[in-house]
Residue frames as qw, qx, qy, qz and C-alpha x, y, z in Angstrom:
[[0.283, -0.226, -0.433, 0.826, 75.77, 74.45, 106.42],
 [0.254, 0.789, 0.516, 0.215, 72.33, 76.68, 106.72],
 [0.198, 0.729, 0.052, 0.653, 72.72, 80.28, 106.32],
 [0.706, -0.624, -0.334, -0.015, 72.63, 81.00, 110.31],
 [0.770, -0.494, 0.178, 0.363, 75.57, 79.33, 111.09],
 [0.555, 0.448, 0.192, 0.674, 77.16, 81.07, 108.04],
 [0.151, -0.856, -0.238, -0.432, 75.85, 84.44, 109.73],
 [0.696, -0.712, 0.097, 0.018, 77.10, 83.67, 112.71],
 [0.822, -0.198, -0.018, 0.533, 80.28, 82.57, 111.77],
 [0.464, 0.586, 0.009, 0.664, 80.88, 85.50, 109.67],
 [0.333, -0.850, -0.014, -0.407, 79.81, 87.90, 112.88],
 [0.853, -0.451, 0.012, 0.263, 82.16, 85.85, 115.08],
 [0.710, 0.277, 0.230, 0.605, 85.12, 86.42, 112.36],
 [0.043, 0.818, 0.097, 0.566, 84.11, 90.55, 112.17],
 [0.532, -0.804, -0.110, -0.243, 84.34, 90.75, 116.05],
 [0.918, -0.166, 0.054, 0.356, 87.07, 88.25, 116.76],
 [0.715, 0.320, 0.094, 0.614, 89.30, 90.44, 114.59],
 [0.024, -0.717, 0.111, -0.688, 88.36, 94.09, 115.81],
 [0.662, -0.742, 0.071, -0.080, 89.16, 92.81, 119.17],
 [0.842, 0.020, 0.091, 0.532, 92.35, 91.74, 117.60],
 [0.426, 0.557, 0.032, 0.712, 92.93, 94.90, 116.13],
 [0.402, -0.784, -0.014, -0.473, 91.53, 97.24, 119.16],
 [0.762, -0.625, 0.090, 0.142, 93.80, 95.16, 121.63],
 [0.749, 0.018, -0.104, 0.654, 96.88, 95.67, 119.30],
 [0.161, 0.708, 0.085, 0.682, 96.31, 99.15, 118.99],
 [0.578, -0.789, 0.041, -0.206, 95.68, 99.54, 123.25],
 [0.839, -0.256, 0.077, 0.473, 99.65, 97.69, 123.41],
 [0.681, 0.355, 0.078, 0.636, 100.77, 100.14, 121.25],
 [0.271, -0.460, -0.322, 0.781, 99.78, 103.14, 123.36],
 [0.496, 0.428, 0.598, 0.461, 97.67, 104.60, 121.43],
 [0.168, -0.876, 0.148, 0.428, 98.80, 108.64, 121.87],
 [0.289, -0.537, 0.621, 0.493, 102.14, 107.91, 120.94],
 [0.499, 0.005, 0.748, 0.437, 100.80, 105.92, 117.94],
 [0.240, 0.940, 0.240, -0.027, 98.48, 108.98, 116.82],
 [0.341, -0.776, 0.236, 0.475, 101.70, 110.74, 117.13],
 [0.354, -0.139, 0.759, 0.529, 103.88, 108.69, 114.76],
 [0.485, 0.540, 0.675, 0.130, 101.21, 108.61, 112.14],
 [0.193, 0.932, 0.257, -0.165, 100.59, 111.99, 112.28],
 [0.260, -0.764, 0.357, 0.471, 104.27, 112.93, 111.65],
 [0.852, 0.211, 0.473, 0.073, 104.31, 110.89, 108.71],
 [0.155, -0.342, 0.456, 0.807, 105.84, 111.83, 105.38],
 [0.744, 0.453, 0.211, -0.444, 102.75, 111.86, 102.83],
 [0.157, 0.769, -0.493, -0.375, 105.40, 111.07, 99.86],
 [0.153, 0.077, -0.972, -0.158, 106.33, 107.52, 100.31],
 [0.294, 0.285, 0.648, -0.642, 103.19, 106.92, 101.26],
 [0.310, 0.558, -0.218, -0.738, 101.93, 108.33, 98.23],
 [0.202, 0.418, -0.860, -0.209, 104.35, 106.19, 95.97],
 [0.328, -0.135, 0.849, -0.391, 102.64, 103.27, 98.01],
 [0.564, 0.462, 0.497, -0.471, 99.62, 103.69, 97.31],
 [0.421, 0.626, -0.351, -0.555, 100.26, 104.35, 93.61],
 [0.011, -0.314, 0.937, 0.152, 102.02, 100.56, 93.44],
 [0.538, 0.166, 0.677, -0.474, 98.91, 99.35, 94.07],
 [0.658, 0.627, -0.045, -0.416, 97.33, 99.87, 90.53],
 [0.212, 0.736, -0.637, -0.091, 100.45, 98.88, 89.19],
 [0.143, -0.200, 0.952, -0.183, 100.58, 95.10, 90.95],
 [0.429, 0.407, 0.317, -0.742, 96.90, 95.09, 90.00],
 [0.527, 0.689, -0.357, -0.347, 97.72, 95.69, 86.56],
 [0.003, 0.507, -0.860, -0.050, 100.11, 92.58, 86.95],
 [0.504, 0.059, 0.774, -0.380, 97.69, 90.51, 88.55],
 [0.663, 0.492, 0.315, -0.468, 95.39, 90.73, 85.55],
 [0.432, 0.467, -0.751, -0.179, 98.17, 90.24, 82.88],
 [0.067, -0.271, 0.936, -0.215, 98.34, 87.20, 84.91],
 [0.511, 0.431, 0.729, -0.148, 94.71, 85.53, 85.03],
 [0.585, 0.563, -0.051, -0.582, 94.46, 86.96, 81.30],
 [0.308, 0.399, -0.846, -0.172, 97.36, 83.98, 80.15],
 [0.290, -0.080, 0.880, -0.367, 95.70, 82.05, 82.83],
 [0.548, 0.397, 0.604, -0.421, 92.24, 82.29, 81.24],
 [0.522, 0.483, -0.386, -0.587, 93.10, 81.96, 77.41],
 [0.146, 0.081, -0.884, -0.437, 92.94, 78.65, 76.72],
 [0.134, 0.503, 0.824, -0.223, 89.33, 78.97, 78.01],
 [0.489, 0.705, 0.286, 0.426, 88.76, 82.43, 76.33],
 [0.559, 0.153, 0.084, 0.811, 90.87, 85.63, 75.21],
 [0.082, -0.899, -0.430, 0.034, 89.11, 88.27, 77.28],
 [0.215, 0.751, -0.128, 0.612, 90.74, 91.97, 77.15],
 [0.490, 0.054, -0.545, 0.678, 93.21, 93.17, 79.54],
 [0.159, -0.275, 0.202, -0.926, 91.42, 96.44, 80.40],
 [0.843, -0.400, -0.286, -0.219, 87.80, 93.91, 81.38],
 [0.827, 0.011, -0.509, 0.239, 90.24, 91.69, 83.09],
 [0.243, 0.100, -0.482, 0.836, 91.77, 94.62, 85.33],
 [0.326, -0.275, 0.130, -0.895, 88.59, 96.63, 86.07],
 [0.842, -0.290, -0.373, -0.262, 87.01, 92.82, 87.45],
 [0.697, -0.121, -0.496, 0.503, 90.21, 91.78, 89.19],
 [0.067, 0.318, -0.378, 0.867, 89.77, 95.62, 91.01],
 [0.672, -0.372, -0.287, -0.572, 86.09, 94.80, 91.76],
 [0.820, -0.325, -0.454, 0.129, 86.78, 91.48, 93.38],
 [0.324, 0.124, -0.450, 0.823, 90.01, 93.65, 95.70],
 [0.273, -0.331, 0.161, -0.889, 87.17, 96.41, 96.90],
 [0.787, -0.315, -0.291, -0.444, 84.74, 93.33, 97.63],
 [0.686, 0.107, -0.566, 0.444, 87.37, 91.54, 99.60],
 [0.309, 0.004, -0.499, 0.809, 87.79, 94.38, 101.61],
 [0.472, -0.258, -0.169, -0.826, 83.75, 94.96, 102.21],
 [0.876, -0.135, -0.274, -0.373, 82.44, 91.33, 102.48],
 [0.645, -0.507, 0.497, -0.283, 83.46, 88.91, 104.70],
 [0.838, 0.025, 0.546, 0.016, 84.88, 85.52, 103.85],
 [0.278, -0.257, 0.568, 0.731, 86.65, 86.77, 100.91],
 [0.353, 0.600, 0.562, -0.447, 83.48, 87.92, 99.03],
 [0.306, 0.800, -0.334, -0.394, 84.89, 89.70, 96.26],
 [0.050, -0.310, 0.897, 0.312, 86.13, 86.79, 94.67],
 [0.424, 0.515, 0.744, -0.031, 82.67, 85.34, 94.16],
 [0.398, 0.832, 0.020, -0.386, 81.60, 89.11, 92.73],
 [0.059, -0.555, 0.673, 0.485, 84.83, 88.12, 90.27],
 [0.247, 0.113, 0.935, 0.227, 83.82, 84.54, 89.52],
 [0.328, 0.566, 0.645, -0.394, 80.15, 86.13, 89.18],
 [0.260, 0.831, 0.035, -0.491, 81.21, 88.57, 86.64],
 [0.068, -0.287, 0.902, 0.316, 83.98, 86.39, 84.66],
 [0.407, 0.251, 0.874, -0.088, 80.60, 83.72, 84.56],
 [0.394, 0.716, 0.530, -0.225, 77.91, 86.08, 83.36],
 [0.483, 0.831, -0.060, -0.270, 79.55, 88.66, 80.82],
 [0.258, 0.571, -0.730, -0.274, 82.57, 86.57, 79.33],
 [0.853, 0.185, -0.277, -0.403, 81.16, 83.21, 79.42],
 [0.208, 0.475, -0.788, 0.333, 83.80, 81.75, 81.67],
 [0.787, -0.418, -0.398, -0.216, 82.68, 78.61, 83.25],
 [0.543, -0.719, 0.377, -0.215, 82.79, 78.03, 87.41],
 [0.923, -0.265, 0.121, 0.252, 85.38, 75.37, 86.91],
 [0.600, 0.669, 0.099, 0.428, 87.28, 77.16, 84.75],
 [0.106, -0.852, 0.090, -0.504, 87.48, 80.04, 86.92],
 [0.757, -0.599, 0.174, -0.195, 88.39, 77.72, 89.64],
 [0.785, 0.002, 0.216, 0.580, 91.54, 76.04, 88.22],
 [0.384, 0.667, -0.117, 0.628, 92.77, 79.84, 87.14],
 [0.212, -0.836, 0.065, -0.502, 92.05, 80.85, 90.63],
 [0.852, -0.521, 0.038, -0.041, 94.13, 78.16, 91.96],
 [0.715, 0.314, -0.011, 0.624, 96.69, 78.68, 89.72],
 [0.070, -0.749, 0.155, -0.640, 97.03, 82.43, 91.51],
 [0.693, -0.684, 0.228, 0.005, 97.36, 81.13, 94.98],
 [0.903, 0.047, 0.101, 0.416, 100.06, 78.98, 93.62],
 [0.504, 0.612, -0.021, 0.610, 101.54, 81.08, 91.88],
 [0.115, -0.881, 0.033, -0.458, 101.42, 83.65, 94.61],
 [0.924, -0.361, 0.104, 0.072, 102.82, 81.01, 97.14],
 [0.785, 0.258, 0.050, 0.561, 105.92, 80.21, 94.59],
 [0.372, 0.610, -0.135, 0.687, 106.60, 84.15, 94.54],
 [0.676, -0.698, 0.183, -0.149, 106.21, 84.38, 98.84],
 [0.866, -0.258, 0.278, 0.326, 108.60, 81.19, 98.93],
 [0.734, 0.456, 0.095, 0.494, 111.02, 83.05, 96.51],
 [0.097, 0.740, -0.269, 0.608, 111.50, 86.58, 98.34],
 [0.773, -0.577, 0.125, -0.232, 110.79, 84.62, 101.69],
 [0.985, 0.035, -0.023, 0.168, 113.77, 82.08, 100.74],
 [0.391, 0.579, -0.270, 0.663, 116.68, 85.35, 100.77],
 [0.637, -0.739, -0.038, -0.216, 115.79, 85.41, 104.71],
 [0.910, -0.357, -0.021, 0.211, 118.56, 83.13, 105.91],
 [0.599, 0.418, 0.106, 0.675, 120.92, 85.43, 103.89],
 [0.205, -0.731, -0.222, -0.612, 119.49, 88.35, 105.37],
 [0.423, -0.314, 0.635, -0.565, 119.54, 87.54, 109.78],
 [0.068, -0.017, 0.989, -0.133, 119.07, 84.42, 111.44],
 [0.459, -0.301, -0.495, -0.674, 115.17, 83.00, 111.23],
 [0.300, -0.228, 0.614, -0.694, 113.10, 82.94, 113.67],
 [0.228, -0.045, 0.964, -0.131, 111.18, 79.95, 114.76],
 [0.430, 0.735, 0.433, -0.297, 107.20, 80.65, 113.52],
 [0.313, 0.758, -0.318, -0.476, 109.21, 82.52, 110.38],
 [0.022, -0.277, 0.950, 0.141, 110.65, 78.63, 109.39],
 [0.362, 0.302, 0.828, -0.305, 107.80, 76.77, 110.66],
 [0.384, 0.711, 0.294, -0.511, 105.89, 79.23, 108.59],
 [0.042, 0.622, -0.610, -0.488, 108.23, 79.03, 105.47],
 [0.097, -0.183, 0.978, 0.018, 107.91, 75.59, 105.36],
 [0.441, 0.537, 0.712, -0.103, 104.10, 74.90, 105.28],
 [0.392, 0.765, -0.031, -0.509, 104.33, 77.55, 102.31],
 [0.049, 0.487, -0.807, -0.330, 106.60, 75.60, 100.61],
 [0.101, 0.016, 0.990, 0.099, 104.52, 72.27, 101.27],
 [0.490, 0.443, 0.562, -0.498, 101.41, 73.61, 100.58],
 [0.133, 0.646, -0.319, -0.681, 102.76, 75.13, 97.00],
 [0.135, 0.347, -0.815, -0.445, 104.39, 72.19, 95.92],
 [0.256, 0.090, 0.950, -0.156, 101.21, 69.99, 96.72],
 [0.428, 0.710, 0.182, -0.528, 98.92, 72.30, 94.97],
 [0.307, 0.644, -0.463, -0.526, 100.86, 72.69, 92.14],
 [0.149, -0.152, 0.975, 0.063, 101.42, 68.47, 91.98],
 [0.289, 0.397, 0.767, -0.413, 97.67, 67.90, 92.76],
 [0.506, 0.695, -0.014, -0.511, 96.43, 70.24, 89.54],
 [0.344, 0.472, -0.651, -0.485, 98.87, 68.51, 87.23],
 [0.152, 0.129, 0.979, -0.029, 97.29, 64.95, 88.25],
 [0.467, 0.431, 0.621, -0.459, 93.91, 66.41, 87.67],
 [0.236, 0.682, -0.502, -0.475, 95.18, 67.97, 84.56],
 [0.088, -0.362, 0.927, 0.043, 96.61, 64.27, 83.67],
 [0.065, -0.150, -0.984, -0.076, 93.37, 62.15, 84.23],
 [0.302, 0.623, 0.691, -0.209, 90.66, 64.25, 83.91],
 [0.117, -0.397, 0.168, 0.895, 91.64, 66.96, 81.69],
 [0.355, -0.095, -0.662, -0.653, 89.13, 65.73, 78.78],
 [0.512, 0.246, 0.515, -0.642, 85.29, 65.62, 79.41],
 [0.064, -0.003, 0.869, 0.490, 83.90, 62.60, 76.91],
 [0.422, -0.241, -0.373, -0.790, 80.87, 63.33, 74.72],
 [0.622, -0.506, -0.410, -0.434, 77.91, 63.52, 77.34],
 [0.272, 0.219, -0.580, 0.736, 80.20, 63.73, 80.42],
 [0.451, -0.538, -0.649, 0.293, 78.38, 64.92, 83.68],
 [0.032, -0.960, 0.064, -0.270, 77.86, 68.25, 85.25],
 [0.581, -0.670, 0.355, 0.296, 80.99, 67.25, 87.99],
 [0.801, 0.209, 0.369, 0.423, 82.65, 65.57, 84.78],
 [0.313, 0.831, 0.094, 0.450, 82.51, 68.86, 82.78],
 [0.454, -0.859, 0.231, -0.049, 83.18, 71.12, 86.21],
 [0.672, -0.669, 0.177, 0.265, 86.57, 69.34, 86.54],
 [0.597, 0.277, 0.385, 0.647, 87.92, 69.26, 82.88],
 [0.071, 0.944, 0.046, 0.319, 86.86, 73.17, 83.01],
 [0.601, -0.741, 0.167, 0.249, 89.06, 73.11, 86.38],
 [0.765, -0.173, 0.380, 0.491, 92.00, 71.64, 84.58],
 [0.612, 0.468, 0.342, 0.537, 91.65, 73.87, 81.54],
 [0.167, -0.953, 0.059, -0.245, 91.63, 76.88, 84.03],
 [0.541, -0.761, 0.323, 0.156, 94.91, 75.80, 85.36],
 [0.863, 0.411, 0.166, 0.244, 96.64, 74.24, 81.77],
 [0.367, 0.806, -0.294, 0.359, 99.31, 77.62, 81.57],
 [0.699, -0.519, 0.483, -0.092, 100.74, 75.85, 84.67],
 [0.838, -0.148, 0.474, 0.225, 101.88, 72.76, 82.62],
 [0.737, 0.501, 0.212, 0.400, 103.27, 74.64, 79.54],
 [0.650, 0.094, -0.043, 0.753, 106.84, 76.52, 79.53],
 [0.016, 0.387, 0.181, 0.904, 105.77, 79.82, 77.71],
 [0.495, -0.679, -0.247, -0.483, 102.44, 80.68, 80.29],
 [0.803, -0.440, -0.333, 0.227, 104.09, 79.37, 83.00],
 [0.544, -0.038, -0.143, 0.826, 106.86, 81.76, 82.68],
 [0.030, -0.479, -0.104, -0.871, 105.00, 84.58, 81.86],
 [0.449, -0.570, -0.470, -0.503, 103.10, 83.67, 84.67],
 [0.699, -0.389, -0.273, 0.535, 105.81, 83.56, 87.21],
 [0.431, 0.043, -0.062, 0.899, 106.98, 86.84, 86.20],
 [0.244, -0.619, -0.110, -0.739, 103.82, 88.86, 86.51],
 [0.769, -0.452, -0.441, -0.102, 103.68, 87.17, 89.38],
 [0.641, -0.384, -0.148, 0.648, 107.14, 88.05, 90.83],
 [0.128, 0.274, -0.021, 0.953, 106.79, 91.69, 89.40],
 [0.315, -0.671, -0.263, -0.617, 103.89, 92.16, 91.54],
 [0.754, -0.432, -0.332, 0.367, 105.37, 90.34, 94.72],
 [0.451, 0.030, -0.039, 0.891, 108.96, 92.73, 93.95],
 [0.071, -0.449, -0.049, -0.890, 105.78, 96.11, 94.26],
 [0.696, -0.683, -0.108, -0.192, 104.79, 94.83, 97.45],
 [0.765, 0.016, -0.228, 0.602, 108.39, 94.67, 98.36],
 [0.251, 0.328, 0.012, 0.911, 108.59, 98.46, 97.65],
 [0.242, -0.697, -0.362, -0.570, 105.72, 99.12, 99.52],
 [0.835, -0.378, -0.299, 0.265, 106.93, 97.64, 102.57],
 [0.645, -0.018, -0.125, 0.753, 109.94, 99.93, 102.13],
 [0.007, -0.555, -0.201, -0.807, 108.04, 103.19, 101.09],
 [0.399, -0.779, -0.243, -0.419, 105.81, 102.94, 103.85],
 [0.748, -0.433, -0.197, 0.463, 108.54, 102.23, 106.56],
 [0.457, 0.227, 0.075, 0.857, 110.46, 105.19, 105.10],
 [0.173, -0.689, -0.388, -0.587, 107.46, 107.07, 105.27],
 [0.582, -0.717, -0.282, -0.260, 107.13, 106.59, 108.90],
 [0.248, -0.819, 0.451, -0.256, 110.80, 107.57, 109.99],
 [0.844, -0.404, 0.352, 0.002, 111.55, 103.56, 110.62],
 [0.198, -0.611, 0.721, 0.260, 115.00, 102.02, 110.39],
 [0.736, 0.433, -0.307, -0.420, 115.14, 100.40, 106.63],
 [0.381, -0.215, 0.883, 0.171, 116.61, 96.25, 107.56],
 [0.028, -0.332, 0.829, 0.450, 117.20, 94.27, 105.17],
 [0.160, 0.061, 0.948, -0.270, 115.03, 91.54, 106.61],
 [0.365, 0.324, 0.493, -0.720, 111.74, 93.45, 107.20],
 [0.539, 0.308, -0.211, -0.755, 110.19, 93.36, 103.61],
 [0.448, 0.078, -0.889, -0.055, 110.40, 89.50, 102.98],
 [0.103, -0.064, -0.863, 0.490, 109.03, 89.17, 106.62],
 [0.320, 0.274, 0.499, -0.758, 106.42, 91.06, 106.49],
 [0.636, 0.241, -0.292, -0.672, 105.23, 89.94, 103.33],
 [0.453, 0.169, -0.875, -0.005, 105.75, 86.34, 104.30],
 [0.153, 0.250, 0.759, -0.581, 103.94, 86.90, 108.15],
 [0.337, 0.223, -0.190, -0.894, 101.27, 88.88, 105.77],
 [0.514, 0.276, -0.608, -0.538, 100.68, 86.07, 103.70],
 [0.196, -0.094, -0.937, 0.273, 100.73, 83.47, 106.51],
 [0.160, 0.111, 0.488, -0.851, 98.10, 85.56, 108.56],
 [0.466, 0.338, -0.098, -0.812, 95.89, 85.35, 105.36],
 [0.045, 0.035, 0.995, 0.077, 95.90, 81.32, 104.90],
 [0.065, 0.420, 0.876, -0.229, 92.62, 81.22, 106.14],
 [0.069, -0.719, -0.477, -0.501, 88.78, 83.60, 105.13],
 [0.215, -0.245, -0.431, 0.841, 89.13, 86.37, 107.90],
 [0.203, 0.795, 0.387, -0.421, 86.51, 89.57, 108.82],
 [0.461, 0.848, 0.134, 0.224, 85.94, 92.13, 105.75],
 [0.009, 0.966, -0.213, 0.142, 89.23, 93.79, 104.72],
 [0.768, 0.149, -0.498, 0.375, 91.19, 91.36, 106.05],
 [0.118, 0.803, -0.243, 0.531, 91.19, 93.22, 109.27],
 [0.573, -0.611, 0.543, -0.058, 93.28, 92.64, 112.83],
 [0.853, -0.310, 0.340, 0.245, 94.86, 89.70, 111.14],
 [0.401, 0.757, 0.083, 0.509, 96.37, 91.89, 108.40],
 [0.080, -0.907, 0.252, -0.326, 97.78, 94.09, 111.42],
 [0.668, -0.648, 0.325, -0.166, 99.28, 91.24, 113.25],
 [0.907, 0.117, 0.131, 0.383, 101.36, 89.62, 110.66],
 [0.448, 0.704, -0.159, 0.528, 102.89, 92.96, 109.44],
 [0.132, -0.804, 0.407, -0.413, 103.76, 94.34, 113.07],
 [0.922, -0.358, 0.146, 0.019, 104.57, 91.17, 114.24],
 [0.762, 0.521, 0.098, 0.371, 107.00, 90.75, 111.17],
 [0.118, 0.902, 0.045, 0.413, 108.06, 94.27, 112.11],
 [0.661, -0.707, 0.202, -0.152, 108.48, 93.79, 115.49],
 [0.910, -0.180, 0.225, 0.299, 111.07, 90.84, 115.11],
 [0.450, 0.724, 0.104, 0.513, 113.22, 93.79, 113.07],
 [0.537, -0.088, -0.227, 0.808, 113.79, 95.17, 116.09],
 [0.345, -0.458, -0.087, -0.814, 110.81, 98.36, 115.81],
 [0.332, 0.037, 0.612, -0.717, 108.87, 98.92, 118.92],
 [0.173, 0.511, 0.725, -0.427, 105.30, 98.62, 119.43],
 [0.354, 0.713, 0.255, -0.549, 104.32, 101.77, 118.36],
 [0.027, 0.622, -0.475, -0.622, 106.26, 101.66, 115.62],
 [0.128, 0.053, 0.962, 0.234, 105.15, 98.53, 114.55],
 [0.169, 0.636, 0.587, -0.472, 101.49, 99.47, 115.28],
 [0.091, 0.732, -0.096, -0.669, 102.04, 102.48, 113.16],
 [0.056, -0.368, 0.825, 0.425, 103.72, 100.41, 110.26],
 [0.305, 0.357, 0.878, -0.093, 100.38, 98.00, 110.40],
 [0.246, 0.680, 0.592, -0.355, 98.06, 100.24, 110.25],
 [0.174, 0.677, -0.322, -0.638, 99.86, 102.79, 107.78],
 [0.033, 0.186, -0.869, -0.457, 100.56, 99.46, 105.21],
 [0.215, 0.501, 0.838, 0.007, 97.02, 98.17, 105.47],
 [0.085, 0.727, 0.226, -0.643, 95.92, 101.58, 104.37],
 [0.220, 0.532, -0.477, -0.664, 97.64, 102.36, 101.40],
 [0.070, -0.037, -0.927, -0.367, 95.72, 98.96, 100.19],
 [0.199, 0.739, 0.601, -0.231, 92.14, 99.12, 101.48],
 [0.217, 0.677, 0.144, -0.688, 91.44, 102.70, 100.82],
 [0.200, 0.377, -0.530, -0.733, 92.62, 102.81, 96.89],
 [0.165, -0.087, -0.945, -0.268, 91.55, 99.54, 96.08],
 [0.096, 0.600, 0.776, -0.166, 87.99, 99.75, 97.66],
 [0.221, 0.629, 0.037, -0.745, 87.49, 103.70, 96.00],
 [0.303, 0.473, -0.388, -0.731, 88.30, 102.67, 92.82],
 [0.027, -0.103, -0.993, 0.042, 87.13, 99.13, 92.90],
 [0.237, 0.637, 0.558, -0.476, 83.51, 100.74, 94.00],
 [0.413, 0.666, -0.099, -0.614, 83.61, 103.36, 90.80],
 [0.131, 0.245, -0.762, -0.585, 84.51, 100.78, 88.48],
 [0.207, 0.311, 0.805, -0.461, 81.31, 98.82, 89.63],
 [0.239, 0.645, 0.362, -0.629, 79.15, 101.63, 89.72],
 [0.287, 0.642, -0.354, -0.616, 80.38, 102.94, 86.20],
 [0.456, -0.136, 0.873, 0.104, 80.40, 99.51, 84.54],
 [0.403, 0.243, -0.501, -0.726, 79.08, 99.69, 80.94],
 [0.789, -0.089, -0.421, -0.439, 75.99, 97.63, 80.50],
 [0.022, -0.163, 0.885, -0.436, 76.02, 96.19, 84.37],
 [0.673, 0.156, 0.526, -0.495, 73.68, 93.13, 84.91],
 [0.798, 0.494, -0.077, -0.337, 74.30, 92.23, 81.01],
 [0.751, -0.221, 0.481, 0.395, 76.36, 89.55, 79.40],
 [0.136, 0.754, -0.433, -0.475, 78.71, 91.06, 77.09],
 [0.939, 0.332, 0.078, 0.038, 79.89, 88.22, 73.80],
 [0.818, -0.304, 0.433, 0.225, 82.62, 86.07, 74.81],
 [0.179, 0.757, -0.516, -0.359, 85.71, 86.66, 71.98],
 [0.230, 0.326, -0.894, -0.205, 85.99, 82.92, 71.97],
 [0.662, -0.044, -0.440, -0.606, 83.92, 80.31, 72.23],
 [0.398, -0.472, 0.771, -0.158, 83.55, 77.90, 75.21],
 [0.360, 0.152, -0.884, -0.257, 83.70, 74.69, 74.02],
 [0.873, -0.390, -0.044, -0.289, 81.12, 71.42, 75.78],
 [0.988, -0.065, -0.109, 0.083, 83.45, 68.93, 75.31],
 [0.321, -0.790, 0.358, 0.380, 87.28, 69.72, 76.53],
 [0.811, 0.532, -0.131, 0.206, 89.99, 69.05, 73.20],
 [0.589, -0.692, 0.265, 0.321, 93.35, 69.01, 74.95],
 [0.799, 0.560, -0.144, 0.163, 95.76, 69.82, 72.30]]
């Protein structure tokens, strides 16, 4: 594809979405939704924002189990990259800030691009598995609506096919034999970036940073609804992190924005909140994530000890893979 049509698409993707977001925001009346905002409580709100760091912090416990059997990089690196790639996400288009991750994982810890790819598929998974776990107390919760099933379901079948599909690659290509290829190498790195997938002890720990970081987007959901005055159902946090997560399948405009506002007030909406309220609920919950996460995501950047250099790798990467 040449760069152009990459231009273009991305400019299509930027526009598409602030016409998404600019027509929900004209449904919601947008007085009445200056109104609600402004009346806000700053408190939960606060709290909100604070979780952020906190689920962060999870995330990175997580790709640090993910990335040891390739090498044994420090937590504190591991968080101040995994904030980098969040602020780029919500700058660049097309999910951008994950390259600046893979870019910085490559050059100062020696982490090859397959590598990095099988850990970073093990995190969708993984995130999937902990969606389809708070998503799966719904039916317990109020009846489901149709697109909330429909939408359940391909999360479920995408999870388990991912998660199948790494342990075959895992299985029959996991070793690269003396003098291998560059694809050869590339996919035994893949396999050794997803390996805490196929063994008990990572795997758990990796569900559970995983589901403690799902269970502080739970709370946010609640803080920030509190914040704004709305009526606390059961329902709403599961939904809206489940429409959330659906909305985000695909590469969207920097920031994730208008389709970020239309899964959460949709979500909302089927709760039984107006418009505005819903409107209000978007735009307050996408907030308390962009803003922190792109300030402090930008000063860790900027402040980055010896940025542009490669720092020395705690472990060695191997050439050849040694499954043990």
């Amino acid at each position: 594809m040449s760069r152009k049509v990459k231009r273009a698409g991305r400019w299509i993707a930027t526009i598409g979405a602030t016409a998404i977001l600019v027509y929900l925001v004209w449904r919601a009346n947008p007085s009445a939704l200056l109104t609600q905002l402004a009346a806000a409580e700053w408190w939960p709100l606060l709290l909100a924002l604070l979780l952020n760091f906190l689920q962060v912090w999870l995330k990175a416990q997580r790709l640090r189990t993910l990335l040891q059997p390739v090498q044994d990089i420090p937590l504190g690196r591991l968080y101040r990259y995994t904030m980098i790639g969040y602020a780029g996400n919500n700058v660049l288009p097309m999910r951008g800030g994950d390259v600046m991750r893979l870019a910085l994982l490559r050059q100062r810890e020696s982490v090859p691009v397959g590598a990095f790819v099988g850990a970073f598929s093990a995190e969708r998974l993984l995130d999937g598995a902990s969606v389809v776990c708070v998503a799966a107390v719904l039916p317990l919760l109020a009846p489901l609506p149709g697109p909330a099933r429909a939408g359940l379901a391909i999360l479920v079948g995408i999870t388990v096919l991912g998660y199948v599909a790494l342990l075959l690659i895992a299985a029959r290509w996991g070793r690269a034999p003396e003098g291998a290829g560059r694809v050869r190498r590339f996919i035994a790195d893949l396999a050794r970036g997803g390996r805490a997938l196929r063994k008990p002890a990572p795997l758990a720990s990796c569900m559970g940073t995983s589901l403690g970081a799902i269970a502080c987007e739970a709370l946010i959901v609640v803080l920030v609804m509190r914040g704004l005055g709305l009526p606390l159902v059961a329902a709403a946090a599961p939904l809206v992190i489940l429409f959330v997560n659906l909305a985000l399948v695909a590469p969207n405009a920097p920031g994730n924005l208008g389709a970020f506002e239309a899964g959460a007030a949709l979500a909302v909406t089927l709760c039984g909140v107006s418009s505005t309220g819903a409107m209000a609920f978007a735009l307050a919950y996408h907030a308390v994530h962009l803003v922190p996460l792109t300030l402090v995501g930008a000063i860790a950047y900027a402040t980055m000890p010896g940025r542009g250099e490669r720092s020395v790798s705690l472990v060695p990467t191997p050439a050849v893979e040694t499954d043990r």
